[in-house]
C-alpha positions in Angstrom: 0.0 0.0 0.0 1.0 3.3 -0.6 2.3 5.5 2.3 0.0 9.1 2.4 2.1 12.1 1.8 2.4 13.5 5.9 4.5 16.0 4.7 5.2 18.6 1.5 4.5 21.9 1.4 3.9 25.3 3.0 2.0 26.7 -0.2 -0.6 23.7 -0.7 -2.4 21.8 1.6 -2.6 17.6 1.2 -5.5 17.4 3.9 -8.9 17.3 1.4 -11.0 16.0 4.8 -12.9 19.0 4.3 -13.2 19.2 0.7 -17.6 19.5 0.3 -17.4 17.4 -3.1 -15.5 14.3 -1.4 -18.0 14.3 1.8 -21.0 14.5 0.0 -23.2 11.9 0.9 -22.9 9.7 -2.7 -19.4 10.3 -2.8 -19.1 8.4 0.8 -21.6 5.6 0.0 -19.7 4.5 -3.2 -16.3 4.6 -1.3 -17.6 3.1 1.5 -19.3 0.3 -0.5 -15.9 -0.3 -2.0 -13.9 -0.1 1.1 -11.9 2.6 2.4 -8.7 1.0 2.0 -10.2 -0.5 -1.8 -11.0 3.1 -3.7 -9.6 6.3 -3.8 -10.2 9.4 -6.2 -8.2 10.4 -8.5 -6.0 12.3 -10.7 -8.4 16.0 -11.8 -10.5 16.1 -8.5 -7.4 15.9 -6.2 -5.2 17.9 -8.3 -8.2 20.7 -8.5 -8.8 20.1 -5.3 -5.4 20.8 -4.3 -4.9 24.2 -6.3 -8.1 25.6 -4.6 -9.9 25.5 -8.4 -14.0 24.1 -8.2 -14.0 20.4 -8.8 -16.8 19.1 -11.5 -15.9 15.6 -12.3 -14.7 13.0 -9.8 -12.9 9.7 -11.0 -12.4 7.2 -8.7 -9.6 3.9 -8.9 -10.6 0.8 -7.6 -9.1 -2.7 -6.9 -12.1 -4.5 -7.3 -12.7 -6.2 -10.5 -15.2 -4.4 -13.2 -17.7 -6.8 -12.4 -17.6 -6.7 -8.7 -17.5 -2.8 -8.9 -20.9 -3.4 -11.2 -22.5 -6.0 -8.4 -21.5 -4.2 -5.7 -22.9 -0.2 -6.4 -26.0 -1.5 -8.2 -26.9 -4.1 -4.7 -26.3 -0.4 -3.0 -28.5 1.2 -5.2 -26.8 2.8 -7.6 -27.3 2.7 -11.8 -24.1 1.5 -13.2 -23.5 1.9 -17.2 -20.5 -0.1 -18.1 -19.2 2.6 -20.6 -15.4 1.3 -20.7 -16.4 -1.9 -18.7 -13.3 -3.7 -21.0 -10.5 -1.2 -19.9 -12.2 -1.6 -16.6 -14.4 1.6 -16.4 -18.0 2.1 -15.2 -20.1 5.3 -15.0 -22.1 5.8 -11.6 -25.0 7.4 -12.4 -25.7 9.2 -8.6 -28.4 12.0 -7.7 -26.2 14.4 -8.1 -23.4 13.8 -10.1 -21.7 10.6 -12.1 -18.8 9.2 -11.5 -16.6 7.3 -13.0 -14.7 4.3 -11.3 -11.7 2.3 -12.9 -9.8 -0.7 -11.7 -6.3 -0.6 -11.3 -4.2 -1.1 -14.6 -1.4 -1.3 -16.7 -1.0 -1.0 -20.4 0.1 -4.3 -22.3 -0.2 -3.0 -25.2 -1.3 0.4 -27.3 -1.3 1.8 -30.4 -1.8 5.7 -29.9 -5.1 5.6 -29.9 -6.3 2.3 -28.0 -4.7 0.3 -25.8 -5.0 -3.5 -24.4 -4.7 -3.4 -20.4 -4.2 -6.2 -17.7 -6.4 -5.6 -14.0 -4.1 -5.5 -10.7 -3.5 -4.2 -7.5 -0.9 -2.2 -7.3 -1.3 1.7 -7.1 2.0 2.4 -8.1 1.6 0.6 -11.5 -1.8 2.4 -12.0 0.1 5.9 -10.9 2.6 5.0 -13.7 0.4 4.2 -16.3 -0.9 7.8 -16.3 0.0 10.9 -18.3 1.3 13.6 -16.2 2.7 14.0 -12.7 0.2 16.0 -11.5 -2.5 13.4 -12.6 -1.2 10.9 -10.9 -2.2 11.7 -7.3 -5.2 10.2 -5.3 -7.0 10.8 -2.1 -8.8 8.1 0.3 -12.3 8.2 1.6 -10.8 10.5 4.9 -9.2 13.2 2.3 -5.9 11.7 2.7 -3.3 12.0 -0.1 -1.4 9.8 -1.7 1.6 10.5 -4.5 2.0 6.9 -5.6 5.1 8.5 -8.0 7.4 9.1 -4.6 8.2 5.7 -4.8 10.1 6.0 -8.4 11.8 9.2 -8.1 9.3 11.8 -8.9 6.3 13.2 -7.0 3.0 14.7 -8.6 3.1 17.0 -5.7 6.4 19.0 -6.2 5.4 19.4 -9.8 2.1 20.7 -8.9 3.7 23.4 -6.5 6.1 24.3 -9.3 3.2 24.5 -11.7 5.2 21.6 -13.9 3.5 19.6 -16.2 5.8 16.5 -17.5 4.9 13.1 -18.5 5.5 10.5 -16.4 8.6 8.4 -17.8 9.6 9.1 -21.1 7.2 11.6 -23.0 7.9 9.8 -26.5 6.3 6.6 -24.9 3.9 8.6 -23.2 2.4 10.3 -26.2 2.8 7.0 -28.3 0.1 5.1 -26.0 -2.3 8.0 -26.9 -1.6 10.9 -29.3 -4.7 13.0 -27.4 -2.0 13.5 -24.5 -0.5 15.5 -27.0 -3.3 18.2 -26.9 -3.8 17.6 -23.1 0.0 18.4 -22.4 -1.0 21.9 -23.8 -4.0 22.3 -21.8 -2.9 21.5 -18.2 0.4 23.9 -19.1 -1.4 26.4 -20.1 -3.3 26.2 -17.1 -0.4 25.9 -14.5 2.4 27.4 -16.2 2.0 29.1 -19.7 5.1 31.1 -20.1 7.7 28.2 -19.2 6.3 24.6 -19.9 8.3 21.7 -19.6 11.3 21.4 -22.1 11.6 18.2 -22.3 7.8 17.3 -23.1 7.4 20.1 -25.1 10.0 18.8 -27.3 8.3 15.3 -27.5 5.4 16.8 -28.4 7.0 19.0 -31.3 8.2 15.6 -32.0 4.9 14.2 -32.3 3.9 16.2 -35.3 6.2 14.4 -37.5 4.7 10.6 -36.8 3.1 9.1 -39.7 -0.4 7.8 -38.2 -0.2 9.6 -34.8 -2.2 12.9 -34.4 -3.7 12.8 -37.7 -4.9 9.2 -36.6 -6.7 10.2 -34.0 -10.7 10.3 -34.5 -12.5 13.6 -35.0 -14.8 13.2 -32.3 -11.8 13.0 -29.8 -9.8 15.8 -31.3 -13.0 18.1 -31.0 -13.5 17.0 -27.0 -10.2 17.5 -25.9 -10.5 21.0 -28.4 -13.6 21.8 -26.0 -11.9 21.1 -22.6 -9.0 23.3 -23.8 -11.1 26.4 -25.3 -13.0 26.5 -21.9 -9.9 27.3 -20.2 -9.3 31.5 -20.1 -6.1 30.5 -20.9 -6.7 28.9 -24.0 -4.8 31.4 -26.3 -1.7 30.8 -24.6 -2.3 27.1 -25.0 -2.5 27.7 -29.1 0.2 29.7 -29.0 2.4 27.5 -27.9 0.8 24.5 -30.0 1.7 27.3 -32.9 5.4 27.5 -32.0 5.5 23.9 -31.8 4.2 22.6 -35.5 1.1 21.3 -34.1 -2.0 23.7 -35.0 -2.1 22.1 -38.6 -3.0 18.5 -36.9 -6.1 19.8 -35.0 -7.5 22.6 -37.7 -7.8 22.2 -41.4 -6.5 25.9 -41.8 -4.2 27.2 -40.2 -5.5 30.4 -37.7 -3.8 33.6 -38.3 -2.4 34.1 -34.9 -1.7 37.7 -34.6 -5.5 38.3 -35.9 -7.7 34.6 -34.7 -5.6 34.1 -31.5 -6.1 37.5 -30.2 -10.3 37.6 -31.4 -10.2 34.7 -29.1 -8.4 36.1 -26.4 -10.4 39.4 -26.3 -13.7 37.0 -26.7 -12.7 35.0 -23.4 -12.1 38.5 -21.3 -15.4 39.7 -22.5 -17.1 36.3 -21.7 -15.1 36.5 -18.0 -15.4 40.2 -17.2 -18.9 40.9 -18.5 -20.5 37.7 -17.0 -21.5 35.9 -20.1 -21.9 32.2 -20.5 -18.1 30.4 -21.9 -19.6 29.0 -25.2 -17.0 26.8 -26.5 -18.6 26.7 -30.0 -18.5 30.3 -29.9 -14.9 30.7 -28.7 -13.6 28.0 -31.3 -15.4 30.4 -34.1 -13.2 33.1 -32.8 -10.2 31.1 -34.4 -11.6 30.6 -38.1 -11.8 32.6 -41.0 -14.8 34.3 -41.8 -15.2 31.6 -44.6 -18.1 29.2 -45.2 -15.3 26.2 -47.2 -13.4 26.1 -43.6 -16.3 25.9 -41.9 -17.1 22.5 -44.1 -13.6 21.4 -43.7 -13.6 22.1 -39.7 -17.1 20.5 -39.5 -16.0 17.4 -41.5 -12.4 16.9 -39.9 -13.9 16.7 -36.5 -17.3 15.5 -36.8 -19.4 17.9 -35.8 -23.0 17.7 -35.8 -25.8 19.8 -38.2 -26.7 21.9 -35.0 -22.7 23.0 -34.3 -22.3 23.1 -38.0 -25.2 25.5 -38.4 -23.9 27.2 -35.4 -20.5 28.0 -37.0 -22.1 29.2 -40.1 -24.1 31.6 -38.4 -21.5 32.9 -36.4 -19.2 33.3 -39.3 -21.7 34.3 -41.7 -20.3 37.9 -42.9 -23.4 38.8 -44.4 -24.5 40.1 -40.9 -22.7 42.7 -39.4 -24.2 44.3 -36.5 -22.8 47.9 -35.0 -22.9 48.9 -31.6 -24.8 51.8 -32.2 -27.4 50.3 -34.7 -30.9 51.2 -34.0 -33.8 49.4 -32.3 -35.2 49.0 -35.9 -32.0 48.1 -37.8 -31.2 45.2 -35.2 -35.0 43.7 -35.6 -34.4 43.4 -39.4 -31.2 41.6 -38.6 -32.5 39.2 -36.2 -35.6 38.2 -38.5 -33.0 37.6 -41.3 -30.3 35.7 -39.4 -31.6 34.3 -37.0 -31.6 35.4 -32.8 -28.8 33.2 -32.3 -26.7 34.1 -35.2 -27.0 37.4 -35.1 -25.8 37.4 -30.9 -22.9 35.5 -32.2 -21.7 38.1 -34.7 -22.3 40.6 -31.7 -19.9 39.0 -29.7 -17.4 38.5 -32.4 -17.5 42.1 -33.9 -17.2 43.1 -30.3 -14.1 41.2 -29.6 -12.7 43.2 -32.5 -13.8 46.2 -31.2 -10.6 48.8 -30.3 -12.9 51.2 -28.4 -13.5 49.7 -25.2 -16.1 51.9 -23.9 -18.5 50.7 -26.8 -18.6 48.0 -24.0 -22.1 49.2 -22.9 -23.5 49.5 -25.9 -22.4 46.2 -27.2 -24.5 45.0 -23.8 -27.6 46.7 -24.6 -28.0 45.3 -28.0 -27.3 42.1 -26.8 -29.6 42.2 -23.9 -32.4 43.6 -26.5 -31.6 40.6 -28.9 -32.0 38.0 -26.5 -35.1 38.8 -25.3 -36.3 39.6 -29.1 -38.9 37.0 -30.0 -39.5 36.4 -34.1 -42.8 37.6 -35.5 -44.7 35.0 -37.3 -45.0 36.2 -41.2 -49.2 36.6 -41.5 -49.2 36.4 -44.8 -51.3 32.9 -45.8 -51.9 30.9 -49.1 -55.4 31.8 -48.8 -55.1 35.4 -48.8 -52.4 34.9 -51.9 -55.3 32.8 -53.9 -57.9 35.6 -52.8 -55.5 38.0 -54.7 -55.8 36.3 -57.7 -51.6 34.1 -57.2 -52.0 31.1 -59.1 -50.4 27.8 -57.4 -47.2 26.7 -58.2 -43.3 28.8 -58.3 -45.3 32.1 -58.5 -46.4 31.5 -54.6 -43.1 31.6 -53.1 -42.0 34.4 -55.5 -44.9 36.8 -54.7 -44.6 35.6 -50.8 -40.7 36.4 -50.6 -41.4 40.2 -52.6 -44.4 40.2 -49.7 -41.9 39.4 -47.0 -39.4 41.9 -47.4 -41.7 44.7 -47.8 -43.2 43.7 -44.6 -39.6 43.5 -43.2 -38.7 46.9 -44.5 -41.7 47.9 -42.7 -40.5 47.0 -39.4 -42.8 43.8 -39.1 -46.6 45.8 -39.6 -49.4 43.7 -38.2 -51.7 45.7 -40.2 -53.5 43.3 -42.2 -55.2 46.1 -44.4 -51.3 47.2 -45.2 -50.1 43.4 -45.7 -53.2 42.8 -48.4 -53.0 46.2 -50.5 -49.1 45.4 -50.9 -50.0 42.0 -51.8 -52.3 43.8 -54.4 -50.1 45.8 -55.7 -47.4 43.2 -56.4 -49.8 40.6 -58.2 -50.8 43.5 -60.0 -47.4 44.6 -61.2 -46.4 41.0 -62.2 -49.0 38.7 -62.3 -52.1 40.2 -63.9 
């Protein structure tokens, strides 16, 4: 068994007795229904935990088998979905959170993108198995830590003081098991320690970008989750950046962003998503970063496999056709929203914004999006029958005389004056139908 850490640091405490998420009540069942001394948490909970950042998701190691795991949580309640039951993983489906449990491993055999594992007991093995130092660390049922990695010459612990992100062992064989560590390597250093990552894994990952049927292997869906995790991170930019200096931005984007221009739209985006309060849309943020250009928008959609929704959500955002000032009217801003769309046209606000040099426009960029979102579409009241009434026979000439309709009726600001809507129909069946 490994010994707890009783001693390491003035800066960071290793007592997480107190920590709220670990001694919530379905966090203690399931570790008690293991056995203290069976399961502990691991690797982002504890070193979140430790940094003083909010925990979200808690993963759990276990020396129980997959299947006892299963039997045991579901006789104590619980829903378990065996999601990676054969790399020994479950998903605990709790009333307030899921979790996910593993069973203690080791690789036996991987090819950069899957890997063959065999079960064990020893936390050590499991520890070395991992990606990075500072992933490495667990905590028992009590909130007692444990830095299995002592025990071979390097602790998760001192790296996470320093703010060091290295790969455990050599980075080469690291990255080789799983490319997407690549991509995480950037993430977690961004996060800790953007201006001075590790040279020696930052070198490996440079490295990486020259292996034939490495990144470029990996699967679309994978590349755009771990492209997710790192856009929600303020720190993202600095993350690209360095991706940029190290050959690697052409492996994840089917462009390549311009980073004195993309880089800082993002950048500026993020602070005005932090400092003003708004939600951290990740789609949003990762349209910062492309070309206003509808053929990279296929490209990015079809290189990581997005679906129609994100897709239609890129193109909206990107769509140059709408270009919405600070200072536009009340008027002016309900023609755009009718025409692209509530969502679209909030997206361009944000974007044009983020471009914005004069800073105290700030307010006004507010107020039109605060009018925006609470703008609701009209419903066009123009109907077939009143176009038959008017003499329109069926067929093409509907839709014609309905779209020269609509856009008077936009122009007009959206009348509800059905007297108005019927002489204008009048007058345009009259000047090219009858």
């Amino acid at each position: 068994m490994t010994p707890p850490v009783t001693e390491f640091s003035k800066n960071l405490s290793t007592d997480l007795s107190g920590a709220l998420w670990l001694q919530a009540p379905d966090t203690q069942k399931i570790m008690q229904t293991l056995g203290h001394d069976n399961v502990r948490v691991v690797g982002g909970c504890v070193r979140d935990a430790l940094r003083g950042v909010p925990v979200t998701d808690i993963d759990m190691a276990t020396n129980h088998l997959p299947d006892a795991v299963r039997d045991n949580l579901t006789s104590a309640g619980f829903k378990v979905i065996p999601t990676g039951i054969e790399h020994g993983t479950v998903t605990v489906v709790a009333t307030e959170r899921n979790f996910e449990i593993t069973t203690l491993r080791e690789d036996t055999e991987t090819d950069g993108r899957h890997a063959k594992v065999r079960f064990g007991q020893d936390w050590q093995a499991d520890a070395a198995r991992r990606d990075f130092t500072v992933n490495a660390l667990y905590a028992d049922s009590d909130g007692v830590v444990y830095d299995p990695l002592e025990a071979r010459g390097t602790s998760g612990l001192v790296d996470l003081e320093a703010g060091i992100v290295r790969f455990i062992g050599d980075p080469d064989t690291r990255i080789a098991e799983d490319y997407l560590r690549v991509l995480r390597f950037f993430r977690f250093s961004a996060q800790l320690q953007p201006d001075a990552p590790d040279e020696k894994s930052l070198e490996a990952c440079a490295r990486a970008a020259n292996q034939n049927d490495g990144l470029s292997a990996l699967s679309g869906e994978r590349l755009a989750q771990e492209l997710f995790k790192l856009l929600a991170q303020t720190s993202a930019p600095q993350a690209l950046e360095l991706m940029q200096q190290a050959g690697l931005l052409p492996f994840v984007f089917p462009f390549t962003p311009a980073v004195d221009i993309q880089i800082m739209r993002l950048a500026n985006l993020i602070d005005i998503q932090e400092t003003q309060f708004f939600e951290a849309d990740y789609l949003l943020r990762l349209a910062a970063l492309c070309p206003d250009s509808e053929a990279v928008i296929d490209q990015l959609s079809e290189k990581l496999r997005f679906s129609k929704k994100q897709t239609k959500c890129l193109r909206g955002a990107l769509d140059t056709s709408c270009h919405p000032v600070c200072y536009m009217s009340a008027r002016e801003m309900r023609r755009a929203l009718y025409v692209s769309g509530r969502e679209a046209f909030i997206d361009r606000c944000f974007l044009i914004w983020a471009m914005d040099k004069k800073t105290n426009n700030a307010v006004q960029w507010r107020a039109l999006i605060a009018m925006a979102t609470s703008w609701e579409k009209p419903d066009f009241p123009l109907t077939g029958d009143m176009m038959k009434t008017a003499g329109v026979p069926e067929g093409p000439e509907m839709g014609r005389v309905s779209e020269e309709v609509e856009r008077w009726w936009i122009d007009s600001d959206f009348t509800d004056d059905t007297f108005s809507i019927i002489e204008r129909l009048k007058a345009v069946v009259q000047a090219t139908i009858l």
